[in-house]
N, C-alpha and C positions, 0 to 999 in steps of 0.2 A: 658337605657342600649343599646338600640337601634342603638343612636351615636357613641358610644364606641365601638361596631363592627364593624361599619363603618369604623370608624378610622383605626383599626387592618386591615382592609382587604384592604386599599389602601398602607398600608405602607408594609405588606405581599407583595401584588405585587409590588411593588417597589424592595423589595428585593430580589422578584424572578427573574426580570429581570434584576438588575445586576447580581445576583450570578448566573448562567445560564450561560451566554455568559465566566463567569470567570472559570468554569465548563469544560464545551464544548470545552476550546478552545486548551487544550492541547489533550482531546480526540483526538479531530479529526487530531492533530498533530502528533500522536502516527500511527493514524488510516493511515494518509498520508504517513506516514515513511513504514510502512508495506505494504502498496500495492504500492510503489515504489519499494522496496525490491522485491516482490513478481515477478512484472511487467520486473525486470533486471535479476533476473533467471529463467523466462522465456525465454525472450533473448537470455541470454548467449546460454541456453540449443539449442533453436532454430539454432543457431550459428555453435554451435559442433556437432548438427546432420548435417547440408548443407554440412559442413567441411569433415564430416566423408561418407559420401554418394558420394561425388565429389573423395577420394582416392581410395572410393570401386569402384566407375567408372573408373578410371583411368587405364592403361595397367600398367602393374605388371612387374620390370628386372629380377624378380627371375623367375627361369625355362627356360630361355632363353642360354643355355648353354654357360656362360660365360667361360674365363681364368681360 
């Protein structure tokens, strides 16, 4: 009986490591897709605050007694 679990447990791991990497590999595709997503609105957001901080800086034509 001895053999017989032996047997089982090399072919077990065998199987663990292909099914593993065949597992994993859309996770971390999934995982990759999301913190790129995450990382470009970030960005963006970064973006439209400098955008919006540079107009709040800026002189203003209203109040300047136009025509």
């Amino acid at each position: 009986m001895g053999k017989e679990v032996q047997a089982m447990d090399w072919e077990f791991i065998v199987a663990l490591v292909v099914a593993i990497p065949i597992v994993l590999l859309p996770v971390a595709f999934v995982w990759y897709l999301n913190i790129g997503g995450i990382y470009a609105t970030i960005r963006e957001a970064r973006r439209r605050r400098a955008a919006r901080r540079e107009r709040e800086a800026a002189p203003t034509r209203q109040g300047q007694g136009g025509a």
